[in-house]
Each structure stands twice: as structure tokens, then as C-alpha cells.
N, C-alpha and C positions, 0 to 999 in steps of 0.2 A: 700393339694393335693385333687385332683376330685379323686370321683370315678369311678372306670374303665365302672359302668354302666352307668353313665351320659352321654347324648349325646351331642354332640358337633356341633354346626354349625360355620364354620367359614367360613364366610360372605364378598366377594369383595375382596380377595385377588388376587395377581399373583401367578400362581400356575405354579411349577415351579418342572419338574420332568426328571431328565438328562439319564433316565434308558428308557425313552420312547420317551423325546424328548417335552415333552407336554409346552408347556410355554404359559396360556391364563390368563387373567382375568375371573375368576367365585367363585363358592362357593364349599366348599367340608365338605360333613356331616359323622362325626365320630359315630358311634355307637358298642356296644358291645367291644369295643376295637379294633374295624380295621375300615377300610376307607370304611363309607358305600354306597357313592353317589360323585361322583367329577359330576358337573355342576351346574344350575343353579337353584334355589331352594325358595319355598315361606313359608309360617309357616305352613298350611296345607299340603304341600307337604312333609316336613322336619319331623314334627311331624309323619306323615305316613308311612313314610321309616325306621324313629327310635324306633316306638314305644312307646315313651314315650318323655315327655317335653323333651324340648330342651338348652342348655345355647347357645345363642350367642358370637361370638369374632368378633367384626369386627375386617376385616385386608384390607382397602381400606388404599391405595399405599405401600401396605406392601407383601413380597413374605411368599410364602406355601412353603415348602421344604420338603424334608425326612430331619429328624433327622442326622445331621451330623456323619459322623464315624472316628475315629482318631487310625491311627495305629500304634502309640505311646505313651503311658503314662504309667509312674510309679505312681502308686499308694502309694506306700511304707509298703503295706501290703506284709506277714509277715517280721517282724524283724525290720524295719526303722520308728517305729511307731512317734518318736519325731520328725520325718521330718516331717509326716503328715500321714491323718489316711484315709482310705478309705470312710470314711462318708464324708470330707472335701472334699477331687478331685471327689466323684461323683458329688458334691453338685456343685463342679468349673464346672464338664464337662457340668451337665444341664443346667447352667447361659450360658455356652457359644453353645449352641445349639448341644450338642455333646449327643448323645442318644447310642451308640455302642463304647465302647473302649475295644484296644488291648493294653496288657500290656507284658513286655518285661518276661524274667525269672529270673533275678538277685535280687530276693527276700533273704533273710536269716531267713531261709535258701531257698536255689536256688529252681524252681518248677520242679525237676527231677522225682516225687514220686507221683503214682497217689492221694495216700491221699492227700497230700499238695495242690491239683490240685481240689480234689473235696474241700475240705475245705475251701479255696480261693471263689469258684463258690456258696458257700452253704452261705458264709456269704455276697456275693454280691445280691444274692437272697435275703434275708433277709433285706437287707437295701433296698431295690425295689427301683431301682431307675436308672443308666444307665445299659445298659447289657455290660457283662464282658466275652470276649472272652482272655484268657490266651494263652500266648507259653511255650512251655514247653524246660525246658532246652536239651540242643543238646548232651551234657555229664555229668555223674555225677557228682553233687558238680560243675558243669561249672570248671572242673582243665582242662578238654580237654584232660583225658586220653578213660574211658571209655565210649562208647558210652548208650545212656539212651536205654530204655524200651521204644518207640516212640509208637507203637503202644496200650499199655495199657495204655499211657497218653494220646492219640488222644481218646481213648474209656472214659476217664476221663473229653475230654473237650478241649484238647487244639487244637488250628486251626494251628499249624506248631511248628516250631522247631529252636531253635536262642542260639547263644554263647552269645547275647547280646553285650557289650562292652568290654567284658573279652577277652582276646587276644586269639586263637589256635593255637598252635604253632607248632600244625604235621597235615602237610598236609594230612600227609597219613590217620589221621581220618577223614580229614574231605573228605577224597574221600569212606572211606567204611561210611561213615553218610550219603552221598548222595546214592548211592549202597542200603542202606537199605531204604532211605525215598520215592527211585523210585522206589523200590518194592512193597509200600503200598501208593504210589503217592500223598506222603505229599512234602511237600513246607518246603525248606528251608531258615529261614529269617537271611540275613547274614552282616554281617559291615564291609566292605572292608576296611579291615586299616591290612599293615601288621606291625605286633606288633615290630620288629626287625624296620624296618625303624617308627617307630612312637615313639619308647621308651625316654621318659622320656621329649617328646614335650608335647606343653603347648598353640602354637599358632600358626598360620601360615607361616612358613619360607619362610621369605619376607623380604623386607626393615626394615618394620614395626617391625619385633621382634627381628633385629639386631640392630636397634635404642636403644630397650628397654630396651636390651639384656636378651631376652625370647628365652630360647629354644625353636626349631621350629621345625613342624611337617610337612614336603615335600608332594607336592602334587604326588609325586610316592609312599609315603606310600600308598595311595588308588590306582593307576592305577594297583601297582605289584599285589596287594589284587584281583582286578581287573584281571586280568591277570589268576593269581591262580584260581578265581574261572571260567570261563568261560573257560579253560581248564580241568577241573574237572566235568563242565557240560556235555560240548564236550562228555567227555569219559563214562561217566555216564547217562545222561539223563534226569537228576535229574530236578524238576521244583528250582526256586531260587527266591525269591523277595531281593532285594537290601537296606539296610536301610541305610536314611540318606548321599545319595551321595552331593558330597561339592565341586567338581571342574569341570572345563570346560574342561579337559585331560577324566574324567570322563563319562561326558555326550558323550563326540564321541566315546567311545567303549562301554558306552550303545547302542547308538544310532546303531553302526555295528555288535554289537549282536542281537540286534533285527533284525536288516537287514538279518543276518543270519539264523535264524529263532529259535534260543536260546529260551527256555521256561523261560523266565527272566522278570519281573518288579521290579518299583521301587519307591521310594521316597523322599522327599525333607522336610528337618523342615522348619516352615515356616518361620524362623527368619533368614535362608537362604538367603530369599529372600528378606531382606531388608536390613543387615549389610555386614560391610566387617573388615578386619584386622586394618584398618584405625581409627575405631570407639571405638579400645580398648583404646585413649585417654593415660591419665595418669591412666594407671594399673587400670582400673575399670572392677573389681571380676564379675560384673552382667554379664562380657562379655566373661565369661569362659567359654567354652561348648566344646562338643564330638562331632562331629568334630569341628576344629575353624572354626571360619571363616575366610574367604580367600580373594583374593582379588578383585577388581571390575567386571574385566572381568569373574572370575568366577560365582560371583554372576548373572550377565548379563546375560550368560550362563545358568546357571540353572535356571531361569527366564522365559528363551525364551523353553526351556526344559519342561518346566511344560506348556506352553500354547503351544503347538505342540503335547505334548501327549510322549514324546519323558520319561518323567517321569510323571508316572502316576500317583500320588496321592502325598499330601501335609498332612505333619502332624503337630502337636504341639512340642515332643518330650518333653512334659511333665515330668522335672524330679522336683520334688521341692526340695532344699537344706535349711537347717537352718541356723541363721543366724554366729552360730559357724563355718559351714563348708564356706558361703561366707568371712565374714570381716575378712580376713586374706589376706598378699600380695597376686598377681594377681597370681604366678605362683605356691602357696601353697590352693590357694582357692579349693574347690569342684567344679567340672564342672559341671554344668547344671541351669536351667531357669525354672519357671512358666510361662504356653503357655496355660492351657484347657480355659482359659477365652478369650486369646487373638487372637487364632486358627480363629476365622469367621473373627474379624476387618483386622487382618496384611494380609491377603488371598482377600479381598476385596481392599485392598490397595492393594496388589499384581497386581489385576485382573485391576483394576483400572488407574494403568501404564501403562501395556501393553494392555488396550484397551481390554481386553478377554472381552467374551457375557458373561452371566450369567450361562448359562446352562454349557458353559465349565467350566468354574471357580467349580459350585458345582458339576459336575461330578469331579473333582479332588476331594474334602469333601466328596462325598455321591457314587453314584453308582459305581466308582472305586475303593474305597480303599474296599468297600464291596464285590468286586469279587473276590478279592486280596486274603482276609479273607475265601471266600471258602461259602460265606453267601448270596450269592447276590438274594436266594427267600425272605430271610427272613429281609434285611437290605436295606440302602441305595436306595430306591423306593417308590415312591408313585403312588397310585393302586386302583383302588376298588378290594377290597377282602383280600387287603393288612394289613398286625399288621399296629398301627398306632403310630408312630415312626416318630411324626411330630416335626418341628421348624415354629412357626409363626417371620418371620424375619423384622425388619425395618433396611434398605438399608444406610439410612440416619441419624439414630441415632447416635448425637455425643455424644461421652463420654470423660472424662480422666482417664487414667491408674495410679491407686494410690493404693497402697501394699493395705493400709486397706481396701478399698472397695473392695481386691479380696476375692471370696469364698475360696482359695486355700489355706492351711496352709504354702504354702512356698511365701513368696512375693518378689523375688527376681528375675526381671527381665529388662533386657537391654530399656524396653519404656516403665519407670516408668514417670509419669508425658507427657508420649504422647496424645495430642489431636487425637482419632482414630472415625471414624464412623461405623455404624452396631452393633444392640445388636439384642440378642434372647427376643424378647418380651415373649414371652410360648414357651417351650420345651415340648411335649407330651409325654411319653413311655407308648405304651400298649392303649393307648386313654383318659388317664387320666393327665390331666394337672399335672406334674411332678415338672416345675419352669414357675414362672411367676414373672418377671422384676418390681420392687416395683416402 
């Protein structure tokens, strides 16, 4: 790693900043650890703005970015250390140009408690490496009886408030959880799946899981969920971001909640946006996940969703499983995927189908999910004056997806052996080259 006092010039790139809109070829000079100069720059020049020597990076045909932000990933600190350790997914989120992650509360024990909250934040400090914004569980013990202490966990660090994938099964708290969190004008991040119609599904109830014979999970388990909360908004007030929406029933009462003027966002995993029910083949575990996936048209839909703005931001959903909790039949496996490595490639592919410019594509990765988060001085932007929270990116690096060359201790995901383009050449945090692509 550099150090944070080394100045940096990085030389001929596209610079590419969705928070202002900036998208030029020039040079932008790092110093002190924020962005000291974005334009054009000679070695006397550069040396005289920073003070002291310079290292160069060229980045000619390669984009500048803020540091990605993902508002999703388990880390598996505390309690799931044998899944993987916090040193390993920061180490995946730098490879994959991800400099800010938000992590869910379903730790063991769950982060209801402000110590657990600062202890979490003091060992992410300590490993220096991507910054770690926490949610803080929405009830104790996530059982969904009592509501948390929301405000001495916001004072602790956490940027909202999430039952994560744990089911609520009384409404009624979760309308006095909103009640309190629009008292103190926190954001509720929530998983529209009602647990009674989702119970004990596995896949997407479809052709496809009555073929396999997979219990299947209706795509009215999310609309009712749906339903429930944007009625509870209604009467509350409450702000709400959406995690993880999966159907095209979905996307149009997003899309008429907004219309209404609902304090509501949302987001999409990105492996959303490229599989469907179709792809679970013969029972292959890599393709278990929270929500399933669904079927074409849905995907379609949430495709065209994320390049309208209609869902604002695209995550990893980061969960890593072991190889205990995968190779097991399809519908006893562990749900979930390593995504922090694969987050820039499958989102470039994404943008890439649908023709999206660049700038919208990384505002879905960068200035958006950073709003979202409640962060947006400190994140997702690139500035003079700005922390320097960069991604030097190559657009056109191909690579193939193989378990072992991921940084992530879990390697278990649905585009193992995929030809994908786009890597993080240098991830920045703070202005100190953080990862740099061997």
C-alpha cells in the first residue's frame, strides 16, 4: 500500500464523475489524501500543487471514477467467521473497485447493541482498508418483537435500520419502527418478501420449479410485502429504501410510489440482471439466492428499471457461503453468492445490453447508492477538495471468473468460468493506493 502522503498523479484518463456530471479526458492529482487538481497538468505544475514528488499512474483509455459503493455485503463478521473473515471481503471489495460498503445486521450475534456496532467499526478501522457503514438491526435479536434503541446505534454509526432477510411477522411493529425512525428521520431498509406467502420456497414459482419440483416462492410474496409497506409509509411518513426487488409486479408499484411522491428507493442485485429461473439447470446450488430469481420478463423489467432510474442503485449482495452450506441438493443448500469481485464486470455487462452511457451506469455504483447511505459529502463523488475514494478502471479488461483467483473466502457463484470484461486496475481509499491488479 502507498502512503496516504504520496502524491499521486493520474495521467490521461476519462474522468468520469455522475455526482456533477463531469465526463472529460484529463489528469487528476491526489495529494494529502483528497483530490487535489482535476485537469490538465505538467511535472512542474503537479509537483507544485502537491508539494512533494509525485508517482505517476497512467490511465490513457482507462476511466477515473469515485470508488464504488455497494449496499450490500455480508461480511461475516461477527459470529460466521468460517464463511469468511473481514480481512478477505474487504480485500474482494478493493479488487472489485468498491471503496464504501454497507453491510446488512444479521451478524451473531445481530448488530442491535451499540457496542457490537462500535466494535464492528473499530476493527474495520484497523484493517484500513474499505470504509464500513453498518445497519443496525430494526429489533432485538432480529426475533421482531422489540423494537432496538435506533438512536444510540445511529450515534454508534449505523446509517439505517434493516430486519435484513429475517422475516417480521407483526405488522404492527413494524409501523411503530417507522413512527420512531421518522421521528429521528432515519431510513428504513427493508425486504419485501411477506414471510407467510414465501415460507419454506426455494425458487421461483414458475414452470421451472414445478418441473423440478422446487417449492416456489410467488411473486405476490413481494408485491403484498409491497403493499404492507407503502401503506405504512402512507400513514407514517417514514423514509424506506427497498432491498433487493426481483419482479416486474414489483417495479410498477415502485415505479407508482414514486409517482406519488413516497419517500422510497431502491435496489437491485446485480445477478438480477443477468439470470432467470431458467438458469437453475439440474439443481445447481450456485443458483440459490434471496430472492430467486425469476423469470425473463421480470429480469427484463428490472433491467429497463435500473436504466430509467426507476431503481436506483445496483448492488453485489454479497453473501459468501461455504462449501458445507453450497454442495448440498438445490433446495437444502445455503442461499446466497460471491458478488464484491463481480459487482463492476456483471453491471458493465448490464449497462452494456441496454446501451446505458457510462455516467448513468456509475451513478447506479457511485453517486446513488451514496445518497441512499445518507453519505453523499463524503462518498460516491469525485471533486477537488474531495477524500480521495478513487477506482482507476479498464472498461475493456477481460478476465475469467474462477473461485481461486477470487479474493473472497467464499467462491461460490452462478459465472464461475465466465469470460467478463472490466477490472479495477488501482482502488484508492483516503489517497493511498489501497489495491493494485497484479
Amino acid at each position: 500500500m502507498s502512503d496516504a502522503r504520496q502524491a499521486l498523479w493520474i495521467r490521461g484518463g476519462r474522468v468520469l464523475d455522475p455526482a456533477s456530471g463531469r465526463d472529460e479526458t484529463t489528469d487528476v492529482l491526489v495529494a494529502g489524501g483528497h483530490i487535489a487538481h482535476i485537469g490538465p497538468l505538467d511535472e512542474i505544475t503537479a509537483r507544485a500543487l502537491a508539494g512533494a514528488p509525485v508517482q505517476v499512474l497512467e490511465a490513457a483509455g482507462c476511466w477515473v471514477t469515485p470508488g464504488l459503493v455497494d449496499l450490500a455485503a455480508r461480511l461475516r463478521e461477527p459470529g460466521y467467521e468460517y464463511k469468511a473473515t473481514l480481512e478477505s471481503e474487504m480485500k474482494a471489495a478493493l479488487a472489485g473497485g468498491i471503496t464504501s460498503l454497507c453491510c446488512p445486521p444479521d451478524t451473531d450475534p445481530p448488530l442491535d447493541e451499540p457496542g457490537l456496532v462500535e466494535m464492528l467499526k473499530h476493527r474495520a478501522r484497523t484493517l484500513d482498508q474499505a470504509r464500513l457503514y453498518p445497519l443496525g438491526a430494526l429489533t432485538a435479536g432480529l426475533k421482531g418483537e422489540v423494537i432496538t434503541e435506533m438512536a444510540e446505534l445511529a450515534e454508534a454509526g449505523c446509517v439505517g435500520f434493516s430486519h435484513a432477510l429475517t422475516p417480521l411477522h407483526d405488522a404492527q411493529v413494524l409501523v411503530r419502527a417507522m413512527q420512531y425512525a421518522r421521528t429521528f428521520d432515519f431510513t428504513l431498509w427493508l425486504y419485501p418478501q411477506d414471510p407467510a406467502l414465501a415460507r419454506g420456497g426455494v425458487a421461483h414459482a414458475g414452470a421451472v420449479a414445478g418441473r423440478l419440483g422446487l417449492p416456489g416462492v410467488s411473486v405476490m410474496a413481494e408485491t403484498v410485502a409491497l403493499f404492507t409497506i407503502f401503506e405504512a409509509m402512507r400513514a407514517t411518513g417514514c423514509r424506506v429504501h427497498l432491498c433487493r426487488l426481483s419482479s416486474a409486479k414489483g417495479v410498477e408499484m415502485l415505479r407508482a410510489a414514486k409517482a406519488e411522491g413516497l419517500p422510497v428507493s431502491a435496489d437491485v442485485a446485480v445477478h438480477h440482471l443477468h439470470l432467470t429461473d431458467m438458469d437453475i439447470g439440474y439443481f445447481d446450488a450456485n443458483l440459490r439466492v434471496d430472492p430467486p430469481f425469476r423469470s425473463q420478463r421480470d429480469r427484463e423489467a428490472l433491467a429497463a428499471a435500473l436504466a430509467d432510474g426507476t431503481i436506483d442503485a445496483v448492488c453485489s449482495d454479497h453473501t459468501p457461503v461455504e462449501d458445507d452450506g453450497k454442495l448440498l441438493p438445490f433446495a437444502e443448500a445455503e442461499p446466497g453468492v460471491t458478488a464484491l469481485e463481480l459487482l463492476l464486470s456483471l453491471s458493465l455487462k448490464w449497462a452494456d445490453r441496454e446501451a446505458v452511457a457510462p455516467l448513468t451506469l456509475l451513478r447506479r455504483l457511485t453517486s446513488a447508492p451514496a445518497q441512499i447511505l445518507g453519505m453523499a459529502e463524503v462518498a460516491g463523488q469525485l471533486r477537488e477538495g474531495a477524500v480521495a475514494d478513487l477506482a482507476l478502471i479498464d472498461p475493456q479488461r477481460h478476465w475469467v471468473c474462477e473461485p481461486k483467483a477470487l479474493f473472497s473466502q467464499g467462491r461460490h457463484t452462478p459465472f464461475n468460468g465466465y469470460e467478463l470484461k472490466g477490472r479495477a486496475l488501482h482502488t484508492l481509499v483516503g489517497g493511498r493506493i489501497a489495491h493494485s491488479l497484479a
